[in-house]
C-alpha positions as CSV (number, residue, x, y, z in Angstrom):
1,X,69.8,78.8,191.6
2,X,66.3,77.8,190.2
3,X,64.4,80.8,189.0
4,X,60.6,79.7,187.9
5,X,59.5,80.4,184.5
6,X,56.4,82.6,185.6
7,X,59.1,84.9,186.9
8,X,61.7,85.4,184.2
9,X,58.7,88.1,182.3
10,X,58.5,90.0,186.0
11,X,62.6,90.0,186.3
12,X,62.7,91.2,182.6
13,X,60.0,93.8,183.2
14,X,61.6,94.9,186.4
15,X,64.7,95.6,184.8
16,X,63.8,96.8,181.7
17,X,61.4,99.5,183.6
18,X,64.2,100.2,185.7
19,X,66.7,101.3,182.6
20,X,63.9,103.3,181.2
21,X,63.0,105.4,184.9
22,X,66.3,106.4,184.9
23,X,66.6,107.5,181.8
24,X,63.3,109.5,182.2
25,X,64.2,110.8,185.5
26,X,67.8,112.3,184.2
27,X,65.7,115.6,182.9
28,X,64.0,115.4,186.3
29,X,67.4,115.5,188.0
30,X,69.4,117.9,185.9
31,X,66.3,120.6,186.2
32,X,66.7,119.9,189.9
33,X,70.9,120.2,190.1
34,X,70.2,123.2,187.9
35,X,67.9,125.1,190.1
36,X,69.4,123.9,193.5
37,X,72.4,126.0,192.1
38,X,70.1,128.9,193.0
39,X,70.5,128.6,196.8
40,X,73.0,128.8,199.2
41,X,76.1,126.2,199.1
42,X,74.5,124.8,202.5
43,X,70.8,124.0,200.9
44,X,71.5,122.6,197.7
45,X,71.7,119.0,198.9
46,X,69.0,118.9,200.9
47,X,67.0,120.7,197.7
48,X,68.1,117.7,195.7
49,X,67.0,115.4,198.1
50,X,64.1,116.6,198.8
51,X,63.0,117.5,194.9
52,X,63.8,113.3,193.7
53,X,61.8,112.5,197.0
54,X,59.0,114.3,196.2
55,X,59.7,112.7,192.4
56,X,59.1,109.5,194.0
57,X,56.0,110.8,196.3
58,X,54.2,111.6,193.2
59,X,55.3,108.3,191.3
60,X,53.6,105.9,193.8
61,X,51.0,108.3,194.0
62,X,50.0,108.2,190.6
63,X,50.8,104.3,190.6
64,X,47.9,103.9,193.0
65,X,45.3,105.8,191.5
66,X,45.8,104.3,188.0
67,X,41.9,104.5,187.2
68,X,42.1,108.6,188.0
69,X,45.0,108.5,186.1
70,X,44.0,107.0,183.1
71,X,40.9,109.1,183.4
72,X,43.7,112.0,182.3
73,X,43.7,111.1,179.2
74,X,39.9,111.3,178.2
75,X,39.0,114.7,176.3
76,X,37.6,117.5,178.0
77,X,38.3,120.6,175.1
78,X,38.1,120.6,171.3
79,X,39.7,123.7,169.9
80,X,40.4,125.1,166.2
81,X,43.4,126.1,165.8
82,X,44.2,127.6,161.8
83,X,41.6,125.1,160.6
84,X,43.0,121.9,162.4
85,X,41.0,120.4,165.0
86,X,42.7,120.2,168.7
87,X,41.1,117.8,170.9
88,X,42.6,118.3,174.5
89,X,42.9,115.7,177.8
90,X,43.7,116.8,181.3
91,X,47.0,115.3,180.3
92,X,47.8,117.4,177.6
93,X,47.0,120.2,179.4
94,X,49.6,119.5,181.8
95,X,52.0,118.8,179.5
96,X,51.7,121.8,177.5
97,X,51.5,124.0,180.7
98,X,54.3,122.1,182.3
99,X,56.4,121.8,179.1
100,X,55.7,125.8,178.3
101,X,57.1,126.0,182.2
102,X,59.9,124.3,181.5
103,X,61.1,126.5,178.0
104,X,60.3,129.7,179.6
105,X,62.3,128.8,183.0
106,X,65.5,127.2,181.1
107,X,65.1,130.0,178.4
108,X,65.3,131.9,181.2
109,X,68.5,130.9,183.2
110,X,70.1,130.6,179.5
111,X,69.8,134.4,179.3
112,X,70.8,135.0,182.9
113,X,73.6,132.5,182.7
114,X,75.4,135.0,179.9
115,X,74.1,138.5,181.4
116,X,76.0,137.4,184.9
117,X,79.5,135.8,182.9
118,X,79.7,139.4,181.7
119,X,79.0,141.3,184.9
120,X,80.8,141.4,187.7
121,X,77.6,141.0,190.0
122,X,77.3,138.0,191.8
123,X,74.3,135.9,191.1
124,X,71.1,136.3,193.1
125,X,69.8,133.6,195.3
126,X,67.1,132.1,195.6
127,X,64.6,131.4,198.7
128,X,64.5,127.5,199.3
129,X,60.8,127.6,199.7
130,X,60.6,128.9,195.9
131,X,62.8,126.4,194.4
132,X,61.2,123.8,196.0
133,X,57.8,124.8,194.4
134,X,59.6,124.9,191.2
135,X,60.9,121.7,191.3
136,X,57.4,120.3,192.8
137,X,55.9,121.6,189.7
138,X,58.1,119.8,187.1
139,X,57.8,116.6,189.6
140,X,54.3,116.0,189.0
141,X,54.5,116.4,184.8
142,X,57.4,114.0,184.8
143,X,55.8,111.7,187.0
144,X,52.7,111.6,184.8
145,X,54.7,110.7,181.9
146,X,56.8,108.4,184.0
147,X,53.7,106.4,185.6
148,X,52.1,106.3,182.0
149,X,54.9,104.8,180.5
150,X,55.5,102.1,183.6
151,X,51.9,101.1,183.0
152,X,52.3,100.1,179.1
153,X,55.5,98.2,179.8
154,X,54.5,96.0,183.1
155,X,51.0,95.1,184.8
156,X,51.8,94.2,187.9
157,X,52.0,97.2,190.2
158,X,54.6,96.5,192.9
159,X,57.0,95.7,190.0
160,X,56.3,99.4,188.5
161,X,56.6,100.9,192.7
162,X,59.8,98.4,193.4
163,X,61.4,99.9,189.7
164,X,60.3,103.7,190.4
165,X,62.4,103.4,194.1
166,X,65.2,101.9,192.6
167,X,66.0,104.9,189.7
168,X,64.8,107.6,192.0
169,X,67.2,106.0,194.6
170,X,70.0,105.8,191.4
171,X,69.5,109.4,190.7
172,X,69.5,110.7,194.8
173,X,73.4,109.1,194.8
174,X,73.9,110.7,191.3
175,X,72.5,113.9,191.9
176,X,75.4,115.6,193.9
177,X,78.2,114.3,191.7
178,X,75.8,115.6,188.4
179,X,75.4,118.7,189.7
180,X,79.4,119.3,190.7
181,X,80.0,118.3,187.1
182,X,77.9,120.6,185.6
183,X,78.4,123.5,187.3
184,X,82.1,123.0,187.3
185,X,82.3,123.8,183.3
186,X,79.7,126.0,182.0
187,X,79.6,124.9,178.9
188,X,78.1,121.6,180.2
189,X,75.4,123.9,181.8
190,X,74.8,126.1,179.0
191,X,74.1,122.3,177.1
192,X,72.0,121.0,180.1
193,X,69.4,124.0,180.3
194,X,69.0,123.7,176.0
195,X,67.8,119.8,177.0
196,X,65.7,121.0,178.9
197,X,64.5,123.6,176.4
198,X,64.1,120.5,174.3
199,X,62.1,118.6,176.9
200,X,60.2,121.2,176.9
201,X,59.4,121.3,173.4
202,X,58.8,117.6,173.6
203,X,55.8,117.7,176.6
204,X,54.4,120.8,174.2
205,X,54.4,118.6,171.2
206,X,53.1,115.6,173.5
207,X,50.4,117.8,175.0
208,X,49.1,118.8,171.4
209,X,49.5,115.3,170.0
210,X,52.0,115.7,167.4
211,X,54.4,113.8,170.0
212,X,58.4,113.1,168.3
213,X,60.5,110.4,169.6
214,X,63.0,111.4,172.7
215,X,65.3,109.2,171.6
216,X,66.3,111.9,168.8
217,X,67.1,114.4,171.8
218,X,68.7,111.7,173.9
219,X,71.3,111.3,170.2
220,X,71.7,114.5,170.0
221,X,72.0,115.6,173.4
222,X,74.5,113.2,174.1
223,X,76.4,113.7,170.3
224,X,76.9,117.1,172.0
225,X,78.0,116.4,175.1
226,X,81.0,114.2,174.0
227,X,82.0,116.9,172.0
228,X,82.0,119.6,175.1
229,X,83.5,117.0,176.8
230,X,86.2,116.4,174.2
231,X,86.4,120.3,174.0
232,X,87.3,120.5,177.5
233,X,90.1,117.8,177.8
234,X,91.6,119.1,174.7
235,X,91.8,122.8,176.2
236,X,93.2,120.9,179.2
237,X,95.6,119.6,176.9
238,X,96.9,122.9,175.6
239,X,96.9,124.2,179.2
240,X,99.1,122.1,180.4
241,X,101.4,122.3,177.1
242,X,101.7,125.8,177.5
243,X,102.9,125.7,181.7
């Protein structure tokens, strides 16, 4: 099959951009299979659906209104902070509001997930309404950071749209099976919420401009959940030793 040369930079964007929107949209997802545990067995499906929907709504939205946009990032408040000059965009607003959102929310169910293993209580649920506006808000921070990183890689703008539908579609068929994992050990969850307190950290330290590479909470996110993982199958082990 002949591929023309003007094409193999669009396949290698396309693909690359795909890799990297699903890696940014697995916070995105596990806040979402994380707070659709909130509502009745019956709703959580749909909440997932419709929270990586709405993910994608705000993608292409943002996609088409690059100028606004990039029109984010221009500064709009100069603070003094201990003697050290803060110079703010919209976009760093929204990160540090959205990223101070996420911390307090997963700092949050981190406290509630220990208050209710010692209680004999069942949990309290949710209204579908409010998790949706949860999850809406978190949408549009990782879109913004999504859309601002499609931009920098690729230039054409159906290639960023085409990429953006494929890992939100990737993450809709991943989303159940994610969330069954998760919630089926608790130490996974415990580990997924202190990511997200991570992330959280991350759009904080974004927002202010002392930004640190996620790659070093990808390692060490993922250095921990092998060992959980390898925690688990070796109680299984034992378990089944001992019958």
């Amino acid at each position: 099959m002949y591929i023309p040369s003007e094409l193999f930079p669009i396949i290698l964007g396309f693909i690359s951009l795909c890799a990297i929107e699903i890696i940014l949209a697995v916070d995105n997802v596990l806040f979402i299979s994380i707070i659709a545990e909130k509502l009745p067995q019956n709703q959580r499906q749909k909440a997932r659906i419709i929270g990586l929907s709405l993910g994608l709504i705000f993608r292409i939205a943002f996609l088409f209104s690059i100028t606004w946009l990039t029109g984010l990032t221009a500064q709009v408040i100069s603070l003094n902070i201990l003697d050290i000059a803060v110079n703010l965009s919209w976009r760093d607003i929204i990160l540090i509001f959205g990223g101070a959102f996420l911390l307090v929310k997963a700092t949050n169910e981190i406290v509630k997930e220990i208050e209710y293993k010692h209680s004999a209580a069942p949990k309290p649920l949710e209204r579908f309404a409010a998790v949706i506006i949860q999850i809406a808000v978190l949408d549009v921070v990782f879109s913004i950071d999504s859309v601002l990183t499609a931009i920098g890689l690729v230039d054409e703008v159906w290639v960023m749209v085409a990429a953006i539908c494929v890992s939100i579609m990737v993450m809709i068929i991943a989303a159940e099976g994610i969330a069954s994992f998760i919630n089926k050990y608790p130490s996974l969850k415990i580990l997924g919420l202190c990511f997200l307190v991570l992330i959280g950290l991350h759009l904080m330290a974004d927002g202010f401009g002392q930004p640190f590479d996620k790659l070093y909470i990808y390692f060490a996110m993922g250095f921990s959940t092998i060992v959980v993982i390898l925690n688990i199958l070796v109680r299984k082990n034992e378990h089944k030793t001992s019958e």
